[in-house]
C-alpha positions in Angstrom: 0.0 0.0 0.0 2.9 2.1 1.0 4.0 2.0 -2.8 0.8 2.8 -4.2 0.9 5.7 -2.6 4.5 6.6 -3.6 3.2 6.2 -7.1 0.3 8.5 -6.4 2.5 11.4 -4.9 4.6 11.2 -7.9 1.6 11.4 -10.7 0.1 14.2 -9.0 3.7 15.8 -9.0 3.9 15.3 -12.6 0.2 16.7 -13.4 1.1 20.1 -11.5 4.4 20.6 -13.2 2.8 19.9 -16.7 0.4 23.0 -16.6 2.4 25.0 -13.4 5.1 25.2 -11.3 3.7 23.5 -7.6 6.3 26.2 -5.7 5.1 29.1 -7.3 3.3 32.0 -6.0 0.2 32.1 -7.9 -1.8 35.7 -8.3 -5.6 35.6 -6.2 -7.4 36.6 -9.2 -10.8 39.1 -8.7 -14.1 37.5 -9.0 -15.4 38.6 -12.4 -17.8 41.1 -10.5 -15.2 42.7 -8.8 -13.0 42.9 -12.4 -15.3 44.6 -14.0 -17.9 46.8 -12.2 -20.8 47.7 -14.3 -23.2 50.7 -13.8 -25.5 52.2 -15.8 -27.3 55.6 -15.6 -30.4 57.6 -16.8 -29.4 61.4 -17.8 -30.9 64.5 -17.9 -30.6 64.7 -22.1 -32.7 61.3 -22.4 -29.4 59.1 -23.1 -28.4 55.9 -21.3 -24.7 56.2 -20.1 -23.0 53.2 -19.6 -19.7 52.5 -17.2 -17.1 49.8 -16.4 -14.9 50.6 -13.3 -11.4 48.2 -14.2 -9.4 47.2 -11.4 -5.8 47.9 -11.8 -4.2 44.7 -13.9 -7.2 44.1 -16.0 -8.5 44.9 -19.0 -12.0 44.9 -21.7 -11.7 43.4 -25.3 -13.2 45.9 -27.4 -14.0 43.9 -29.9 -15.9 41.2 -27.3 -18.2 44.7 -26.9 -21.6 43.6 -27.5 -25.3 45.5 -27.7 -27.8 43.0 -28.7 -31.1 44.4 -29.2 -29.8 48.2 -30.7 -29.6 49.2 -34.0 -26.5 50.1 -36.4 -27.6 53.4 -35.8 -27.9 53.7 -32.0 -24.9 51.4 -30.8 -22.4 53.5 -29.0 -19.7 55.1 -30.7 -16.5 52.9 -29.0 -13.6 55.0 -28.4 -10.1 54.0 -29.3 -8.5 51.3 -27.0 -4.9 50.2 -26.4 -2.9 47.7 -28.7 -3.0 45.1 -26.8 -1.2 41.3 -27.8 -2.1 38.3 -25.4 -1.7 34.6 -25.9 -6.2 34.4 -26.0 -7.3 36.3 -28.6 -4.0 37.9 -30.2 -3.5 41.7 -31.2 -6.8 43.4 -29.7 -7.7 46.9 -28.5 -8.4 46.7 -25.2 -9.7 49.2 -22.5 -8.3 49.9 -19.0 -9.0 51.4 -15.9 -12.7 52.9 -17.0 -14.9 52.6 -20.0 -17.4 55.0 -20.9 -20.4 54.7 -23.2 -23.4 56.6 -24.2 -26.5 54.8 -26.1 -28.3 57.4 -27.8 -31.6 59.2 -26.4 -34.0 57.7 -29.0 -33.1 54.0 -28.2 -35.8 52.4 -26.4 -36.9 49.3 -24.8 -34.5 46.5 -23.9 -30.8 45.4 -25.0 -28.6 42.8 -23.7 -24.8 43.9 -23.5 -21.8 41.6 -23.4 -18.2 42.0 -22.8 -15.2 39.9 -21.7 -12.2 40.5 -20.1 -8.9 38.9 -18.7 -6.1 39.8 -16.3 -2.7 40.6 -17.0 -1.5 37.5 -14.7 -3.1 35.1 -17.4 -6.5 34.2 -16.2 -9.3 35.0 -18.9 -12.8 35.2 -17.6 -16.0 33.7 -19.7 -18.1 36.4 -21.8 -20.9 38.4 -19.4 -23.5 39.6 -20.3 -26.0 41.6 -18.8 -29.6 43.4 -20.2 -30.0 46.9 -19.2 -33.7 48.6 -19.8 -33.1 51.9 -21.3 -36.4 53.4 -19.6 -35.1 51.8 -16.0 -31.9 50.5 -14.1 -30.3 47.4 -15.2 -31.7 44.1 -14.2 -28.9 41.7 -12.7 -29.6 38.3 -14.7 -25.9 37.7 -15.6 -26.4 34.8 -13.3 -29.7 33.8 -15.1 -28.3 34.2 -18.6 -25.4 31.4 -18.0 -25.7 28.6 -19.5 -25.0 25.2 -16.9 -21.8 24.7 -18.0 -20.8 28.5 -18.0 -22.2 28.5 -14.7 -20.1 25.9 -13.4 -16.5 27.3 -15.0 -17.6 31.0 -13.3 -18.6 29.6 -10.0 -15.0 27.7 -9.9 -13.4 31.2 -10.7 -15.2 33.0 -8.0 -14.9 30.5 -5.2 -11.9 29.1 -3.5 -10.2 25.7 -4.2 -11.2 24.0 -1.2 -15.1 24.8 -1.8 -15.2 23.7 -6.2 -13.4 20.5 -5.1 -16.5 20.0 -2.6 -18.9 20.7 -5.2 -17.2 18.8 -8.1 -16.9 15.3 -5.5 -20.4 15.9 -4.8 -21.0 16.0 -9.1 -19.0 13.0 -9.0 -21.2 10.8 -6.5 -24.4 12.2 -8.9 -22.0 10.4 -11.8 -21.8 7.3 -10.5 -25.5 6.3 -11.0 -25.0 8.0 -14.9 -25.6 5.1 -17.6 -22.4 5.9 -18.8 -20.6 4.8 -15.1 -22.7 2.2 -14.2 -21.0 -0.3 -16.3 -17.6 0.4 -14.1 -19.3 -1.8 -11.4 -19.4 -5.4 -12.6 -15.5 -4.3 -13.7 -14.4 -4.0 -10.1 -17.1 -6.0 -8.1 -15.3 -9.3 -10.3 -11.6 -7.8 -9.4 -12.7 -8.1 -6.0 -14.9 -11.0 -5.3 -13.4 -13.0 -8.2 -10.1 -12.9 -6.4 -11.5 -14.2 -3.3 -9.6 -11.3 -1.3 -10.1 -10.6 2.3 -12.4 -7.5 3.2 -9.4 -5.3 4.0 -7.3 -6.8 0.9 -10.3 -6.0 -0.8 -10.7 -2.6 0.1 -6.9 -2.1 -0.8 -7.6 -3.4 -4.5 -11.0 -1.6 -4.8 -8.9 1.8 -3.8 -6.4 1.2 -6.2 -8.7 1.3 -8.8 -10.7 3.6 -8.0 -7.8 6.4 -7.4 -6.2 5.1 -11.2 -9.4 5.7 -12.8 -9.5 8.9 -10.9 -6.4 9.9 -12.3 -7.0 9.2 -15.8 -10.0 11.7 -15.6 -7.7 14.6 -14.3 -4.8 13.7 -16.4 -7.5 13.5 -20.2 -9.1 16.9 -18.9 -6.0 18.4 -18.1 -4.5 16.9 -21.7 -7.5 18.4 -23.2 -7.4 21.7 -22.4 -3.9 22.5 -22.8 -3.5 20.3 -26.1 -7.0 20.8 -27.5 -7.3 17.7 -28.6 -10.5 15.5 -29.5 -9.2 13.0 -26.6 -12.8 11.8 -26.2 -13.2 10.8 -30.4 -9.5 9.2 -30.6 -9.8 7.3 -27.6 -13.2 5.6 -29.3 -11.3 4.2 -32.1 -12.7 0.9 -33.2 -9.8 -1.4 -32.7 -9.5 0.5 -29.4 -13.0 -0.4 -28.2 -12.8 -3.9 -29.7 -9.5 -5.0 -28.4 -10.6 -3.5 -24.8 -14.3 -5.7 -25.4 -12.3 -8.6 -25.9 -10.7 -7.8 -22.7 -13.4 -8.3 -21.1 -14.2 -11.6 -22.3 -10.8 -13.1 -21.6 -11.8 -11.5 -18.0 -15.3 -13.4 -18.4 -13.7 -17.1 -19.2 -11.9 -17.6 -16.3 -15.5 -16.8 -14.2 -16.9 -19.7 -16.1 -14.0 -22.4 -14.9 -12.3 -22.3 -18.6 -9.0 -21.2 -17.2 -7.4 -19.5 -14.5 -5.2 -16.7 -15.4 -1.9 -17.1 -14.3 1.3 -15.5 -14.3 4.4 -17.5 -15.8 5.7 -20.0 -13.0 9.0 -18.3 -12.2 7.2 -15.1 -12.1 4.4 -16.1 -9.6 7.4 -17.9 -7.2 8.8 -14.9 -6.7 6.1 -12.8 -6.2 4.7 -15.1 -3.9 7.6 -15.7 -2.0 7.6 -11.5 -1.6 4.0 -11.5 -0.4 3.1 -14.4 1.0 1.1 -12.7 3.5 -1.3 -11.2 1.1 -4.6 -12.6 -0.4 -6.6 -11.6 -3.4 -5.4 -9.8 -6.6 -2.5 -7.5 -7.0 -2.8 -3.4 -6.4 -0.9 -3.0 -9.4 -3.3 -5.1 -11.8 -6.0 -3.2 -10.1 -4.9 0.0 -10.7 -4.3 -0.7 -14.4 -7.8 -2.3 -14.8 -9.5 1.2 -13.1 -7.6 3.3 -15.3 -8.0 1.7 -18.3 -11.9 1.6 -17.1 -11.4 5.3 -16.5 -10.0 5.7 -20.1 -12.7 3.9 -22.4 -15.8 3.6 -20.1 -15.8 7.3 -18.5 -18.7 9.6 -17.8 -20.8 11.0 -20.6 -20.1 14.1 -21.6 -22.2 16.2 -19.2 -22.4 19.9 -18.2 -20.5 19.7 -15.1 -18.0 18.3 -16.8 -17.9 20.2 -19.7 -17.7 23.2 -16.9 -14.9 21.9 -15.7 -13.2 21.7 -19.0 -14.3 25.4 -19.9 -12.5 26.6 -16.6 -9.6 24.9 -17.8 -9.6 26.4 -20.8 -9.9 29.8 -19.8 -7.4 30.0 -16.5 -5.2 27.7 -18.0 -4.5 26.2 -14.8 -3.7 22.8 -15.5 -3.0 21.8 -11.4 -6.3 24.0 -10.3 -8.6 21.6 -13.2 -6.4 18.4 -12.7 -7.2 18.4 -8.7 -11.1 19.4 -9.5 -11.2 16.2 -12.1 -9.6 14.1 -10.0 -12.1 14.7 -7.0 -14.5 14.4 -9.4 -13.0 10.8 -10.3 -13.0 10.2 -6.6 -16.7 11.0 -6.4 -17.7 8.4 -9.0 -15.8 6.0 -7.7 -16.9 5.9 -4.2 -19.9 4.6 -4.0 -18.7 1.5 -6.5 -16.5 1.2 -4.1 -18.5 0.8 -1.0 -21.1 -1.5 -2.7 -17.9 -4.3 -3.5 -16.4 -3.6 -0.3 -18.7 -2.7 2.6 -22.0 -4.5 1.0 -19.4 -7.3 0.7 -20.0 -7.9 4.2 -23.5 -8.8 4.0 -22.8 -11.4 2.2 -22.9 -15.3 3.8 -19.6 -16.7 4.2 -17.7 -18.2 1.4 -18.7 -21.5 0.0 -21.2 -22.8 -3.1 -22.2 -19.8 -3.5 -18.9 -18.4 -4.3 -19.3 -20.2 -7.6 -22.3 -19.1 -8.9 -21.5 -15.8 -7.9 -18.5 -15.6 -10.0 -21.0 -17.2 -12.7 -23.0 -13.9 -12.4 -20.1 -11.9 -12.7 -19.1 -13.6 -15.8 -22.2 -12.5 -17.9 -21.2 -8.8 -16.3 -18.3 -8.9 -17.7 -19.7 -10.1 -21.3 -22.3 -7.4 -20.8 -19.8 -4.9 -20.5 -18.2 -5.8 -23.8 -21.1 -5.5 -25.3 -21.6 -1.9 -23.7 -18.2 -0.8 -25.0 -18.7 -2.4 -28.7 -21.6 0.3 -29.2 -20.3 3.2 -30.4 -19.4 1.2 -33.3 -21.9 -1.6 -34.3 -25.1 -1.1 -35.8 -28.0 -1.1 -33.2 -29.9 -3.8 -34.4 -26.3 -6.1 -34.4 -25.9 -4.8 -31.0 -29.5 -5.9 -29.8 -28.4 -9.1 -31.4 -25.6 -9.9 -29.3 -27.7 -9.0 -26.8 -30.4 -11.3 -27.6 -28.0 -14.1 -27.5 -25.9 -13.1 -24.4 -29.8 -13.6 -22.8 -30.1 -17.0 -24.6 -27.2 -18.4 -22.9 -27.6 -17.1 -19.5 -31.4 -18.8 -20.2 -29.2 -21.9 -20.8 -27.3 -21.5 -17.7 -30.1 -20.8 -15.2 -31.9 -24.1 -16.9 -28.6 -25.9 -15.8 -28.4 -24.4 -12.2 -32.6 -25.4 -11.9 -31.7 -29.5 -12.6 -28.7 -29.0 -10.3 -30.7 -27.5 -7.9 -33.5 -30.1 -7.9 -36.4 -28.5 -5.5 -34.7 -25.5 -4.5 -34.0 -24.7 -8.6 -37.6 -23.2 -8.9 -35.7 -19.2 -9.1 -33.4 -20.2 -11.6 -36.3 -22.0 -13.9 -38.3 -19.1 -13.9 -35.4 -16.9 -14.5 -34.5 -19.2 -17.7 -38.0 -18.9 -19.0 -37.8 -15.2 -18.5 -34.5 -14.7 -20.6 -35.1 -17.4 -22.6 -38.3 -15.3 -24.2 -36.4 -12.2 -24.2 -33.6 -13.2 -25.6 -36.0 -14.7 -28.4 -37.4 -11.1 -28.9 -34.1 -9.8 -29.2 -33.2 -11.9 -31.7 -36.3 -11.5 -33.7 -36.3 -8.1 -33.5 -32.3 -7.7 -34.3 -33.2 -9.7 -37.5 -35.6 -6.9 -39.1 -33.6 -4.4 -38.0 -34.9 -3.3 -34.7 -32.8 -0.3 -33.0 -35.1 -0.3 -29.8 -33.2 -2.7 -26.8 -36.6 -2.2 -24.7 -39.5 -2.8 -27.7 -37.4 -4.8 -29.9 -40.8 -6.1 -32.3 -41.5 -2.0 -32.7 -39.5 -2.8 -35.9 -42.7 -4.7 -37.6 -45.0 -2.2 -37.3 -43.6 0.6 -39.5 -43.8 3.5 -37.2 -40.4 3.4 -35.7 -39.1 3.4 -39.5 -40.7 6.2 -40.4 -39.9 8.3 -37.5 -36.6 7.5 -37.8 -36.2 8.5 -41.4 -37.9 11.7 -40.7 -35.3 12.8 -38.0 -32.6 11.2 -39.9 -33.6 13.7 -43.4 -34.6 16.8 -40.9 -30.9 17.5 -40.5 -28.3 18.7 -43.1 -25.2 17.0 -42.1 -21.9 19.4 -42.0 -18.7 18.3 -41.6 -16.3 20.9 -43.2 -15.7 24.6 -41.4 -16.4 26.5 -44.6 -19.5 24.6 -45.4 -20.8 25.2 -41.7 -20.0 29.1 -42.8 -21.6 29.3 -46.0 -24.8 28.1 -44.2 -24.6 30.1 -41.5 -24.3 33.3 -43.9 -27.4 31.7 -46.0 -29.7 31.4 -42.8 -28.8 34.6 -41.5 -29.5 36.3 -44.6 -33.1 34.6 -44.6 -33.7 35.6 -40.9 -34.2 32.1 -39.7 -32.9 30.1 -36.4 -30.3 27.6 -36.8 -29.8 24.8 -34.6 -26.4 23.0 -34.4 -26.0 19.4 -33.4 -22.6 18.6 -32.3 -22.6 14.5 -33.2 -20.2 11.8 -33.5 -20.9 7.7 -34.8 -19.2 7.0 -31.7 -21.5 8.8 -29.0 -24.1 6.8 -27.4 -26.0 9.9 -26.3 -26.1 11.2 -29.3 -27.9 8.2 -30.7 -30.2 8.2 -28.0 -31.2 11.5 -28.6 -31.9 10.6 -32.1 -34.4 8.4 -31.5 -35.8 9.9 -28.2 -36.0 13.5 -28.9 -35.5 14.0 -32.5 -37.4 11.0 -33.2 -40.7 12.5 -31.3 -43.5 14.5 -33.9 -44.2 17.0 -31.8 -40.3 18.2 -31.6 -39.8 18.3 -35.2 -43.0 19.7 -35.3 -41.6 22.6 -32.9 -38.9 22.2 -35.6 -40.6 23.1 -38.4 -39.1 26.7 -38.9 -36.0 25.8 -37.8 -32.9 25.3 -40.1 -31.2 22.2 -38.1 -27.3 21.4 -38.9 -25.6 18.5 -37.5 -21.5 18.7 -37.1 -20.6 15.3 -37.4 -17.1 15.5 -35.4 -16.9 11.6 -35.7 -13.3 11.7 -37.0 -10.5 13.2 -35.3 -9.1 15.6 -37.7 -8.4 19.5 -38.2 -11.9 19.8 -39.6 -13.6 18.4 -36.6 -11.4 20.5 -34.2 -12.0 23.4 -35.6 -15.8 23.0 -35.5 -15.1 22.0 -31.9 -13.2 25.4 -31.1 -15.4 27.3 -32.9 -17.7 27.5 -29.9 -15.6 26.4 -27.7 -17.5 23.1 -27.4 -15.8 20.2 -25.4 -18.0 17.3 -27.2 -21.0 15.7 -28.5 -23.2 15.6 -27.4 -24.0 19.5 -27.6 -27.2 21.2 -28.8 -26.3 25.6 -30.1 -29.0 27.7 -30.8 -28.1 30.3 -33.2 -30.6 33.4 -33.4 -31.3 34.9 -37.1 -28.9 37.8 -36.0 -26.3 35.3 -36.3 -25.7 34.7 -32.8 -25.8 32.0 -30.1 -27.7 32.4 -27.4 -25.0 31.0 -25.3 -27.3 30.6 -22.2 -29.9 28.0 -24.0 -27.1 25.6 -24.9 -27.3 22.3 -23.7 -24.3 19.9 -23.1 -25.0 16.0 -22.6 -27.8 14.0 -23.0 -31.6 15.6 -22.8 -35.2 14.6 -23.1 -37.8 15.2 -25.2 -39.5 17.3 -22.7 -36.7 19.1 -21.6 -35.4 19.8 -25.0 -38.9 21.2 -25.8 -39.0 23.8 -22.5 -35.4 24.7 -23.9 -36.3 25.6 -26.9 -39.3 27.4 -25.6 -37.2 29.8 -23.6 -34.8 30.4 -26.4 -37.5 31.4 -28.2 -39.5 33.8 -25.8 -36.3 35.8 -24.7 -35.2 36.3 -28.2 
């Protein structure tokens, strides 16, 4: 244990002095609010004067100046800043110390104004905005007008370490029950109970993975932030994926008495003759499975994770993000680790049992495989190997029953119960079903058709000057735009093909819509740059673009969404336009 935290103490070295130096005095930057004051003021001569008190070491982008809502005519005249070159947004005029507007007397009603700023030290704070009535004082919604995810990377600016490492391991234990992490259980309930390790060697091994998979998180958001990579599309290769799959099932054999896996003979003397006092698996083996489990099977991309990656992005500090992932990592992992370790102890004591348990963890093994092999089979192969994974556990539990003799009456129902739904499955797979839960749906023609209508409502776009040209064409026709960040390889995004896309009365509420989707499947220049063109961490990510051409940032949703909540999304967009 003592080595395994050696190890530990020298990743976490490394990660700090990849982004920062750990024995340098770092700057306390100002909370945004205290960066820039805003005020606003009524005069005499009917004109709306508008004011930014800078603190010393900051400075406006002139050119991030925004007054939605005003005409050509009666946007401020913007007076002329100082060349300023910074490593964000290159050779810019920028304002210091004050900045002082004037809208005109004849504008009226509402407008919402934006500006962004940075500090000299390096940090660069997420675009505000504000909405100011020109009849009245300015109503404070710059919390309101946030999008989740921008919400998130501002609150980590404002608050101090020790408080967005709290917040982020509390995000993490919501993570856990995700569909995305769930799959991470069978992985190290078998490490543990299939090694037959003592409660407190069990705990040892269960730590070790969960820490590893914790560190792979921190150490792929810190990568991808100061690399700007697509980590998430390369590491969802297809011979990645497979060869981790068949993993998996190597993993499964040995649960079924095929094999034991075995280290070499002179290999396992030694090591046994180091450690003869210990039982179970080794720390080491465990640490690799959780961070290759980390790696391939991580958390969907979601929008407190996609707010941790924006603050990452913007302060550039790579320790600051790395500790607030790896909590986060530490979050997901805990309760998977109390349910193998501490629910271990409810457990009778070993005997028969022990066999058919490692039976059950077997099929969870195979069922993970299958889980991982998504992103890139078709659905209705996929429900296929699903249908047949539930054949043979049928077979099984009809094995266990005549073993059993009057005590066998569990595992007969349970054969007849996957025996029929594995049938289903298989039926369904074979005309093409793409439905796991109504596999027959196939037959009656509905789920076709509503497929091909979602599936011909989008244009597809995967080339940065195609994605412009549109853009210019809608604008010029005054319509909204929605932009669907998707990827073959993202399970969400599928799912939200069928269950919101796939629904009438969204593409009804679609009608007037012009509705892009950025396929960023590959990992190329083209996809990155679609990617860093709003600053979007991954698919799945939903951009509403007004017919003035631009987002309204706050309405975006990052990660997966229902049809309901897609609908009362749009709703808003389209009220507080």
């Amino acid at each position: 244990m003592r080595r395994l935290f050696i190890l530990l103490f020298m990743l976490l070295s490394g990660l700090a002095q990849a982004g920062n130096n750990p024995f340098e005095v770092k700057p306390d930057f100002l909370p945004v609010g205290k960066a820039f004051v805003f005020t606003s003021e009524r005069l005499a001569s009917g004109e709306t004067q508008l004011f930014w008190q800078i603190a010393d070491g900051y400075y406006l982008y002139q050119q991030r100046l925004r007054f939605d809502g005003l005409a050509d005519a009666q946007k401020p005249a913007l007076p002329e800043g100082e060349a300023h070159s910074d490593e964000f947004f290159g050779a810019q005029q920028v304002y210091r110390q004050g900045l002082e507007l004037k809208i005109p007397a004849g504008a009226t009603g509402k407008v919402k104004l934006g500006w962004q700023g940075c500090a000299d030290a390096g940090l660069c704070y997420p675009p505000q905005s504000l909405e100011v009535d020109l009849g009245g004082s300015p109503a404070a919604s710059g919390a309101s007008t946030e999008a989740s995810d921008q919400a998130l990377a501002s609150g980590l600016q404002q608050r101090a370490l020790g408080w967005s490492l709290l917040v982020f391991f509390g995000l993490g234990l919501l993570l856990a029950f995700a569909p995305c992490s769930l799959p991470m259980l069978p992985i190290l309930a078998g490490l543990v109970i299939g090694s037959g390790a003592s409660p407190r060697r069990g705990f040892a091994l269960a730590g070790s993975y969960v820490v590893c998979m914790a560190l792979v998180y921190a150490s792929m958001g810190v990568l991808a932030a100061l690399l700007g990579a697509n980590l998430q599309a390369l590491l969802q290769q297809p011979w990645l994926l497979g060869s981790f799959a068949a993993v998996f099932v190597i993993l499964a054999l040995p649960m079924f008495g095929f094999f034991e896996l075995q280290l070499p003979a002179t290999l396992r003397d030694r090591l046994e003759n180091a450690s003869r006092s210990r039982r179970g698996g080794s720390l080491v083996g465990a640490g690799v499975l959780g961070a290759l489990s980390g790696l391939l099977v991580g958390p969907c991309m979601t929008a407190p994770l996609a707010g941790a990656l924006l603050y990452i992005a913007q302060s550039g500090n790579a320790l600051h993000g790395g500790l607030i992932l790896f909590v986060m990592g530490l979050g997901i992992g805990l309760p998977l680790l109390l349910l193998v370790t501490v629910g271990n102890r409810f457990l009778p004591k070993p005997g028969p049992w022990m066999n058919l348990l490692k039976g059950v963890f077997g099929f969870l093994f195979l069922g993970t495989a299958i889980v991982l092999l998504r992103p890139v089979l078709d659905e209705s192969l996929w429900i296929g190997l699903w249908g047949a994974l539930a054949l043979v556990l049928a077979y099984t539990a009809w094995q266990q029953m005549r073993a059993a003799g009057r005590a066998g009456h569990l595992f007969g129902a349970g054969s007849v119960v996957f025996g029929l739904w594995g049938s289903l499955l298989l039926v369904g797979a074979a005309g093409g079903s793409d439905d796991l839960w109504r596999p027959l749906k196939v037959y009656s023609g509905g789920n076709a058709v509503a497929a091909v209508s979602a599936h011909d409502a989008f244009t597809t776009v995967k080339d940065p000057a195609a994605l412009q040209g549109a853009l210019d064409t809608v604008k010029a026709q005054g319509q909204w735009v929605l932009l669907d960040y998707y990827a073959d390889w993202c399970v969400s995004c599928k799912i939200m093909e069928k269950q919101v896309f796939g629904q009438p009365q969204v593409l009804e509420a679609l009608k007037d819509v012009r509705l892009l989707r950025l396929d960023v499947t590959a990992d190329n220049a083209a996809s990155r740059e679609l990617l860093n063109r709003y600053k979007v961490p991954g698919p799945p990510s939903l951009l509403w673009i007004g017919p003035d051409g631009e987002e309204r940032r706050s309405q975006r949703i990052t990660g997966e969404v229902d049809a309901a909540g897609f609908l009362q999304r749009w709703t808003a967009t389209r009220e507080a336009r």
